[in-house]
C-alpha positions as CSV (number, residue, x, y, z in Angstrom):
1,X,7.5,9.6,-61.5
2,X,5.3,8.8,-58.5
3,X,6.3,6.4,-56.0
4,X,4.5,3.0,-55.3
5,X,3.7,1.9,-51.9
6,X,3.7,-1.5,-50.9
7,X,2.6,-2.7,-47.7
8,X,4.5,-5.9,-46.0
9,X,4.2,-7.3,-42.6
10,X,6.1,-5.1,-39.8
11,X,7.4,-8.4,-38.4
12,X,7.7,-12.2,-38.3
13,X,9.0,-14.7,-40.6
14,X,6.6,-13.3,-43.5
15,X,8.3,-9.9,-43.0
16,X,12.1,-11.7,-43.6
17,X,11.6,-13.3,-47.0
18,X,9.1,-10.1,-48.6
19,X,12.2,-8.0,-47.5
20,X,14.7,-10.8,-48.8
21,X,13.3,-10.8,-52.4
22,X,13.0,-7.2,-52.7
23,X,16.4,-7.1,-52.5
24,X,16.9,-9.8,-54.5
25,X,14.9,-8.0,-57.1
26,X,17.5,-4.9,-57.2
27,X,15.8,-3.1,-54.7
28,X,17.8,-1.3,-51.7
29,X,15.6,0.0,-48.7
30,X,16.7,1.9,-46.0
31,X,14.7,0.9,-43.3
32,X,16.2,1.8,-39.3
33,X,14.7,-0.7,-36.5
34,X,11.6,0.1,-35.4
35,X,10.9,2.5,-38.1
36,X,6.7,1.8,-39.7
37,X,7.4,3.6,-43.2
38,X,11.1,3.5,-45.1
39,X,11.6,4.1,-48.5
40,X,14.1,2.2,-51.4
41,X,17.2,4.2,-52.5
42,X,16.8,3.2,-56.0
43,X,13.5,2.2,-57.2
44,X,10.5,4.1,-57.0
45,X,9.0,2.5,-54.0
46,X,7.8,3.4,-50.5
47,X,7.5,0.7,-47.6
48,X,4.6,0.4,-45.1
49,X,5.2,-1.9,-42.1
50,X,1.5,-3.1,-41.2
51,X,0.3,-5.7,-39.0
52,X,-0.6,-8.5,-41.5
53,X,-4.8,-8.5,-40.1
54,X,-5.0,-4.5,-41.4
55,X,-3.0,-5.3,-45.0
56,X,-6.0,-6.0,-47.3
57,X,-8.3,-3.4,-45.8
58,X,-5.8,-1.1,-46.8
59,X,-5.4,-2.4,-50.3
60,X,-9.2,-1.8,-50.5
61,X,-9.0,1.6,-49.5
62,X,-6.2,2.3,-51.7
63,X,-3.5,3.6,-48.7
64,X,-1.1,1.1,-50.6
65,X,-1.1,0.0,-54.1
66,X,0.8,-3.3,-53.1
67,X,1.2,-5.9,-50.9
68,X,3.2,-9.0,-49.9
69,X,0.2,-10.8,-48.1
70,X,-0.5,-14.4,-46.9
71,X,-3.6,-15.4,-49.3
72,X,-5.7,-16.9,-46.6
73,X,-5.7,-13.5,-45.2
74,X,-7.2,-12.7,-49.0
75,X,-9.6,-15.3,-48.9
76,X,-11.0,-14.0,-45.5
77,X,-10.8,-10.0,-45.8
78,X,-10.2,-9.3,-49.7
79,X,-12.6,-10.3,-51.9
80,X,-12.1,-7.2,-54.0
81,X,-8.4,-7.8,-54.7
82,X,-6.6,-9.3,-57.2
83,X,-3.3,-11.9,-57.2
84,X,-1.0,-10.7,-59.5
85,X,1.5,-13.4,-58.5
86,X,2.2,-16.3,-56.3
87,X,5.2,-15.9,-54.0
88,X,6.2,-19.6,-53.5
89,X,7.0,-18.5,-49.7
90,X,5.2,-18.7,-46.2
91,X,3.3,-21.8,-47.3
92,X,1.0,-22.8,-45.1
93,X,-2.7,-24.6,-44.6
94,X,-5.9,-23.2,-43.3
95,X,-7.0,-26.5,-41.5
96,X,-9.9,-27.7,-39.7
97,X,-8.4,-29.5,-36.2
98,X,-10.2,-31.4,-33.2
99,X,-8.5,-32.9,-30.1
100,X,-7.0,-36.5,-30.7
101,X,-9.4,-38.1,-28.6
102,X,-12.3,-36.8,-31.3
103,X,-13.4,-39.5,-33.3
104,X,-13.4,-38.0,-36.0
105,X,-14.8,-40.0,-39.6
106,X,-16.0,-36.7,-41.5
107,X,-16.8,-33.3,-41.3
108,X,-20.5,-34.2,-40.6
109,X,-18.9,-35.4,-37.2
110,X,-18.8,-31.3,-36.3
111,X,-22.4,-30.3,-37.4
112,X,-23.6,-28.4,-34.4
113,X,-20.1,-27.8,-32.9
114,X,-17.8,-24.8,-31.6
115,X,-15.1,-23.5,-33.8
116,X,-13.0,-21.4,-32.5
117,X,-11.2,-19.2,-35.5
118,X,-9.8,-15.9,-36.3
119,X,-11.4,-16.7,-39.8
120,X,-14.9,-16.4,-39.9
121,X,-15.6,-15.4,-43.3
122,X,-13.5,-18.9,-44.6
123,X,-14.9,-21.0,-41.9
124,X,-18.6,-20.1,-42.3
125,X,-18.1,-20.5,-46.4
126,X,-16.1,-24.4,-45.8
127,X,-19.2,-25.2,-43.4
128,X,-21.9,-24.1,-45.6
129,X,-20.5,-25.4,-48.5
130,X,-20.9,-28.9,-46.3
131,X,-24.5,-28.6,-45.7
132,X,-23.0,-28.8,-41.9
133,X,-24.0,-26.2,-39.1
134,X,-21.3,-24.9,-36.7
135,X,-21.0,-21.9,-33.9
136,X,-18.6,-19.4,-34.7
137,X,-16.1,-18.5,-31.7
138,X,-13.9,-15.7,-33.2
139,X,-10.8,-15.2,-31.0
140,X,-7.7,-13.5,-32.3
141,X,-4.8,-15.1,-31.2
142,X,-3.6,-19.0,-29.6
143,X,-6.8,-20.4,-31.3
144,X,-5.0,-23.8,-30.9
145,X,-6.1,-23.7,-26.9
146,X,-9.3,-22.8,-27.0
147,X,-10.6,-26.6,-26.7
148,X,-8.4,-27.3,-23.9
149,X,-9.5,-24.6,-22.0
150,X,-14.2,-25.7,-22.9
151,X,-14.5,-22.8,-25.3
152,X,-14.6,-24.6,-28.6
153,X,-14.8,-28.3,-29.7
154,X,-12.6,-27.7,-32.5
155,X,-10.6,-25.1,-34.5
156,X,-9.5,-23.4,-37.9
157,X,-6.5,-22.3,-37.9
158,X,-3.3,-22.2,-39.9
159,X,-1.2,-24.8,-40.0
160,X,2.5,-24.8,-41.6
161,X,4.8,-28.2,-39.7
162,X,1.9,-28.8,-37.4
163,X,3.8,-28.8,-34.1
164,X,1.4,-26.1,-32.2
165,X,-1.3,-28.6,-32.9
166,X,0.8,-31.4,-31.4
167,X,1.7,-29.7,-28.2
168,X,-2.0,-28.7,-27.6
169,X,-3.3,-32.5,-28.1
170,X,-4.8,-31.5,-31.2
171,X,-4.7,-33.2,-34.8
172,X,-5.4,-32.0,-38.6
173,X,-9.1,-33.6,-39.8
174,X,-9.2,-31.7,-42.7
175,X,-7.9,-29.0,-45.3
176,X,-9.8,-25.9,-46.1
177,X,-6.9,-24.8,-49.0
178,X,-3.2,-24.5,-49.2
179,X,-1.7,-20.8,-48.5
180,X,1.3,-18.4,-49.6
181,X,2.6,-15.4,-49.9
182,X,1.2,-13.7,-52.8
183,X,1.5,-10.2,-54.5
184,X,-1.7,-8.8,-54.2
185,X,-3.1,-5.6,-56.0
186,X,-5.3,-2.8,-54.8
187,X,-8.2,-2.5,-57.1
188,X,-7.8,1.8,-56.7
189,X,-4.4,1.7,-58.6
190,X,-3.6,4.4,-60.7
191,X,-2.5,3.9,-64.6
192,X,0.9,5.3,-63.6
193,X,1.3,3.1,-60.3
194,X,0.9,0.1,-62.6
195,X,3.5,0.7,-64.7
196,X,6.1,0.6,-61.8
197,X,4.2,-2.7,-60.7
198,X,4.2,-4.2,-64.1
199,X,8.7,-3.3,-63.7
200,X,8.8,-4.6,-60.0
201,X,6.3,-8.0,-61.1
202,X,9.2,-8.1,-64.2
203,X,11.6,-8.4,-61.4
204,X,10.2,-10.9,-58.9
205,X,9.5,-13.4,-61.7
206,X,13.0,-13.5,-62.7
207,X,13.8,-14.0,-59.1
208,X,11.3,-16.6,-58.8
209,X,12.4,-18.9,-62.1
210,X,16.1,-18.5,-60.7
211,X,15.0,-19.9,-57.7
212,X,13.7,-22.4,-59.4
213,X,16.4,-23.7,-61.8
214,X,20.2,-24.5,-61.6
215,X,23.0,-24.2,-64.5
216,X,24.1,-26.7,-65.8
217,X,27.7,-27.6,-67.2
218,X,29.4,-30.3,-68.1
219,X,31.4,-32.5,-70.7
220,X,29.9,-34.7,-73.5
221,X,31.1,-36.9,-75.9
222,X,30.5,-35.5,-79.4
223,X,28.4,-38.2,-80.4
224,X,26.4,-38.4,-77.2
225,X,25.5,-34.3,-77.8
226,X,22.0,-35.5,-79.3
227,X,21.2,-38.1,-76.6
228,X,22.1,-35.2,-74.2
229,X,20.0,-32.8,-75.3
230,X,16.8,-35.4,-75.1
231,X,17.0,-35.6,-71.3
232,X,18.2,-31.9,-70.6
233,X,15.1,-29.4,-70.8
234,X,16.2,-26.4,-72.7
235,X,14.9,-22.4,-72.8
236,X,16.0,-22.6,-76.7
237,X,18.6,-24.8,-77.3
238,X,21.6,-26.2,-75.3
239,X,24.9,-24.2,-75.8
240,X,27.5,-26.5,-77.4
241,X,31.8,-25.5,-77.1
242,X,34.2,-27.4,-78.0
243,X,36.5,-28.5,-75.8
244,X,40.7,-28.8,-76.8
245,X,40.5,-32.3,-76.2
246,X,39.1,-33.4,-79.9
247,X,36.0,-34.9,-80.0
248,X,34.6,-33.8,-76.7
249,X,32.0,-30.5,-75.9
250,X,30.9,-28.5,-72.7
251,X,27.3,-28.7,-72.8
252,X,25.3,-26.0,-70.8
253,X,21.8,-25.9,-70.1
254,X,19.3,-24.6,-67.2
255,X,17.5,-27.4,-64.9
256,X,15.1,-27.5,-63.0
257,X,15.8,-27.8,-59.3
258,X,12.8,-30.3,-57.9
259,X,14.1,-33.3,-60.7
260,X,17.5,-32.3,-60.5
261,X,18.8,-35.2,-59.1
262,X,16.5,-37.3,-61.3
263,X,18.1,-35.7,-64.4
264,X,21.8,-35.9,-62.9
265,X,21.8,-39.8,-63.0
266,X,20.1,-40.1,-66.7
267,X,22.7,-37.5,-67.3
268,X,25.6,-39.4,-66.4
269,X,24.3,-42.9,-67.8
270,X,23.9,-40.8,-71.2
271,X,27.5,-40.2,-71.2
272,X,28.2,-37.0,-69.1
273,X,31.4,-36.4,-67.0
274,X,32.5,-33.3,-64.8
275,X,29.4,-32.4,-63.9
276,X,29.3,-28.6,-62.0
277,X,25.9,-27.2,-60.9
278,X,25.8,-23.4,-60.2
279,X,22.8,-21.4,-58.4
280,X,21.8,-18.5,-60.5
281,X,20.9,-15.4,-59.3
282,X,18.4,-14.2,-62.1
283,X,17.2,-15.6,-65.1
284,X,15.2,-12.7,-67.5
285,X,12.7,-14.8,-70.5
């Protein structure tokens, strides 16, 4: 079997959680500090530690057959590559900022202005899509200071809690499009590669529903076992047992974990009582 390679940022936050849910997929990689290449004990798979600019150039080329890459980077440098699946980590926005003394009313307000970026491709597209015209200052890194210091009048950049923006006297006007980590494929991927990425996606997606969801258990009244089951969403069916104390059950189910509180109260008003929530680990469909 050949092995896969999959290319991940070499450090940052972005680095941590690709890293984090490879491992929660099963996969073990022996990686030493430092080290740009390592490869996983027990899964087909060899990782490349890039810096997160060079990832989709290499996908294009076909040096990796994988990566865990932001999508704005996508968006700017990767038109030939294809999603396979959304992360749900690293979220961020590729944002449109002026200082807070701009009065700013639209995005006509910039026609004719200096935007400082290290995303030409995506700020040219948003501006043209506008009708409005803008000069391009492409800068690679602390975009954020680049009106404070007479280069620019305002910036693209991406934004995640917005505090860099606050501490450089800058504020958020308006939202290109949301980003995340995605799993991104390289269009040169071979028929055997695929299959080990079709396994590995398998993986990630069960990772990603358990994060997701919580188990649910708790004890029902017999006859509230129907009213139960309206509120609870179900995979199939809830799992009924019956408890030793007659006339009583320990209903099971999966939740979702953004309403779960929601669903806790109808839960108890329905009738519910010793309510445990568990984390799970993995859920397989």
């Amino acid at each position: 079997m050949s092995t896969l390679k999959i290319a991940i940022q070499k450090s940052g936050r972005l680095n941590e959680d690709s890293i984090q849910i490879l491992k929660d997929a099963g996969i073990s990689i022996d990686n030493g500090i430092d080290q740009l290449k390592a490869e996983a004990s027990n899964f087909p798979l060899e990782v490349l530690y890039l810096r997160n600019s060079d990832i989709p150039q290499y996908l294009i080329d076909g040096v990796v057959d994988i990566a865990i890459v932001g999508d704005n980077l996508l968006v700017e440098k990767g038109g030939e590559i294809e999603v396979i699946q959304k992360l749900g980590f690293s979220k961020c926005k590729v944002s449109v900022a002026v200082p807070k003394t701009f009065d700013y009313n639209s995005v006509q307000d910039l026609n004719g202005m200096r935007i400082a970026t290290s995303y030409p491709k995506t700020v040219l597209d948003f501006f043209n899509s506008k009708g409005v015209t803008v000069d391009i200052h492409q800068i690679s890194g602390s975009v954020e200071i680049a009106p404070n210091i007479g280069l620019a009048d305002a910036i693209v950049d991406i934004v995640s809690s917005g505090s860099t923006l606050f501490k450089n006297n800058l504020k958020e006007v308006e939202v290109i499009f949301k980003s995340e980590a995605v799993l991104a494929v390289s269009p040169k991927v071979t028929p055997e590669s695929q299959k080990i990425i079709d396994t590995l996606k398998f993986r990630i997606e069960a990772v990603l529903r358990a994060r997701k969801s919580k188990y649910i258990l708790m004890n029902v009244p017999n006859d509230k076992i129907e009213d139960i089951g309206k509120i609870l969403p179900v995979l199939r069916s809830l799992t009924v047992l019956p408890l030793a104390q007659e006339g009583w059950s320990s209903v099971h189910s999966v939740i979702d974990k953004d309403t779960f509180w929601d669903v806790i109260d109808q839960l108890k008003e329905a009738g519910a009582e010793g309510i445990l929530v568990c984390p799970i680990e993995k859920m397989v469909l």
